[in-house]
C-alpha positions as CSV (number, residue, x, y, z in Angstrom):
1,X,194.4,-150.2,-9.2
2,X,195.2,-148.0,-5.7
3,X,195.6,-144.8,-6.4
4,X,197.8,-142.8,-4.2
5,X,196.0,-141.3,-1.2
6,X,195.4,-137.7,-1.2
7,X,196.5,-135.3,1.5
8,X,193.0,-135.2,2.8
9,X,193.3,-138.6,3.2
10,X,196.7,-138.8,5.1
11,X,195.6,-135.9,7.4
12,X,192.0,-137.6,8.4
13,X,193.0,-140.4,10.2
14,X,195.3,-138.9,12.1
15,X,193.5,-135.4,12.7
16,X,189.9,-137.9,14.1
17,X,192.7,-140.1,16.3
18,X,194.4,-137.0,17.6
19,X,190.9,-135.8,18.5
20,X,189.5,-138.6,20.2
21,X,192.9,-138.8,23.0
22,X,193.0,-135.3,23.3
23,X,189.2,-135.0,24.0
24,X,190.0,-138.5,26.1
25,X,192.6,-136.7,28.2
26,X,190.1,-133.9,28.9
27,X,187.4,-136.0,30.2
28,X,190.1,-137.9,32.7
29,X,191.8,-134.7,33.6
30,X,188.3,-132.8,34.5
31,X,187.2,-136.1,36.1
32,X,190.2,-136.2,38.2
33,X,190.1,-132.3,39.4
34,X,186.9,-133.0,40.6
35,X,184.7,-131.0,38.3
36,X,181.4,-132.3,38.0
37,X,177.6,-131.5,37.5
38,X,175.2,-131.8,40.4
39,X,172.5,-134.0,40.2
40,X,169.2,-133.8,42.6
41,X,169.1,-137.7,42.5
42,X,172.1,-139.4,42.1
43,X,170.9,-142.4,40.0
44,X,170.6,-139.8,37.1
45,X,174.2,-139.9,37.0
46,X,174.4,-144.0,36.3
47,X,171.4,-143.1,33.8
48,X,173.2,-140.4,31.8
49,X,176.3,-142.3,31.7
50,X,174.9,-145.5,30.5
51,X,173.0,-143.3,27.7
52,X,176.8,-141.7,26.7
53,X,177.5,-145.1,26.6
54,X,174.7,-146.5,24.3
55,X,174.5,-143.4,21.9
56,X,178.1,-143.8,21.4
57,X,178.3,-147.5,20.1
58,X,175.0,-147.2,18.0
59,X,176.2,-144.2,16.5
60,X,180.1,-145.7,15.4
61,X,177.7,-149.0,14.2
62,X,175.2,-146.8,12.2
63,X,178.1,-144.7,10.8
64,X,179.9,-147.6,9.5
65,X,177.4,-150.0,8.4
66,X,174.6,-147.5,7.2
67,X,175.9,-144.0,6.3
68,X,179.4,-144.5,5.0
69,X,178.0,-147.5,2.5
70,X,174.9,-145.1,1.6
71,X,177.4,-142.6,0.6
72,X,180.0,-144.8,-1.4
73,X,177.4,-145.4,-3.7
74,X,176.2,-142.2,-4.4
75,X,177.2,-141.0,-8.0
76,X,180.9,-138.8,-8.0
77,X,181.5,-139.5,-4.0
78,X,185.0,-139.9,-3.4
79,X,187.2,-141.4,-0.7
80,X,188.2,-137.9,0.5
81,X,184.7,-137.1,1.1
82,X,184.2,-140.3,3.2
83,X,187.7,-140.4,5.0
84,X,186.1,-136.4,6.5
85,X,182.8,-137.9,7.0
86,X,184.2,-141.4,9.0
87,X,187.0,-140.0,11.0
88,X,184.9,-136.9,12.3
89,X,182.0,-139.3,13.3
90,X,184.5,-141.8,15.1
91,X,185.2,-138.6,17.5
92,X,181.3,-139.1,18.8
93,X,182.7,-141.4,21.4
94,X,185.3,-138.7,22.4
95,X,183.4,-136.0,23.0
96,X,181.1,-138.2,25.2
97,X,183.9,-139.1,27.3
98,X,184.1,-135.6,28.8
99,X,179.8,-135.5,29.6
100,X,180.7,-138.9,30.7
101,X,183.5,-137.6,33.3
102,X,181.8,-134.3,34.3
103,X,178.5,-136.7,35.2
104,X,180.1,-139.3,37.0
105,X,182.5,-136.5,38.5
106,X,184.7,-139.5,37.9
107,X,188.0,-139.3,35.6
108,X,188.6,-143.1,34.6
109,X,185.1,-143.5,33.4
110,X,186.3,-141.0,30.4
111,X,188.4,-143.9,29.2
112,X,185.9,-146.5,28.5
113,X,184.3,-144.0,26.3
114,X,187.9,-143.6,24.9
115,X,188.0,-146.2,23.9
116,X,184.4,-146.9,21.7
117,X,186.0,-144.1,20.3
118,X,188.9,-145.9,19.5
119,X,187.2,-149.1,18.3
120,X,185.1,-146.6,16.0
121,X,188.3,-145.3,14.6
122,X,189.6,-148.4,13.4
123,X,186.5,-150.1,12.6
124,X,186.2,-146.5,10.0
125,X,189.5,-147.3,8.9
126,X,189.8,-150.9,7.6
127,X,186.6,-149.8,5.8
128,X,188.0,-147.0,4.3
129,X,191.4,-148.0,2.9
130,X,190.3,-150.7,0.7
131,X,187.2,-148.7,-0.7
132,X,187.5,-149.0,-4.4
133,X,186.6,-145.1,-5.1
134,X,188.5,-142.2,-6.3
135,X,190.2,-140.5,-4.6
136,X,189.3,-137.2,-5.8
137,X,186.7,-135.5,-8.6
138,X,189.9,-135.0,-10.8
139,X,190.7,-138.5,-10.8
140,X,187.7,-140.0,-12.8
């Protein structure tokens, strides 16, 4: 039996996916005015963009397949709990898109990270909405 979702649950998603294009548009807008760090050698900037980069998949991978099933199972843990937990880490991507822009002092290379953001988002969705847990402490 599905239970109804909560509010938590309806506002989640859609808080963590309003997050990551706002953040997204804030990386490409700073990237396209031109602001940017400095950087003695300019390889660093390459360097620190392609750790954004790597940080920001293994983290979406590790949420999903490691810390989101370690936390179903835990005794009383409801969907609530994990829709907060999920959506808030898919926005990891997001917030590297701006370091990624201000780096590069580029705004277009905010939208690749945009979009790891938005692959994290779903791939934290079609686990969540077929999770067979409560949906709150009052439902058990």
């Amino acid at each position: 039996m599905i239970q109804e979702p909560t509010a938590v649950e309806r506002w989640a998603p859609v808080a963590g996916l309003s997050a990551i294009f706002g953040l997204t548009l804030i990386g490409l807008a700073l990237g396209l005015a031109g602001v940017e760090i400095e950087f003695e050698d300019e390889g660093m900037r390459l360097v620190t963009y392609g750790v954004f980069v790597v940080v920001a998949i293994a983290e979406f991978i590790i949420t999903r397949y490691v810390v989101l099933p370690a936390r179903a199972s835990e005794p009383g843990m409801t969907r609530e709990v994990l829709a907060v937990l999920g959506y808030a880490f898919s926005c990891t991507a997001a917030i590297f898109s701006i370091g990624g822009a201000l780096v590069t002092g580029s705004g277009w290379l905010a939208l690749p990270l945009g979009v790891v953001a938005l692959v994290a988002w779903i791939t934290i969705w079609s686990y969540l909405r077929d999770l067979p847990l409560p949906t709150s402490t009052t439902a058990n």
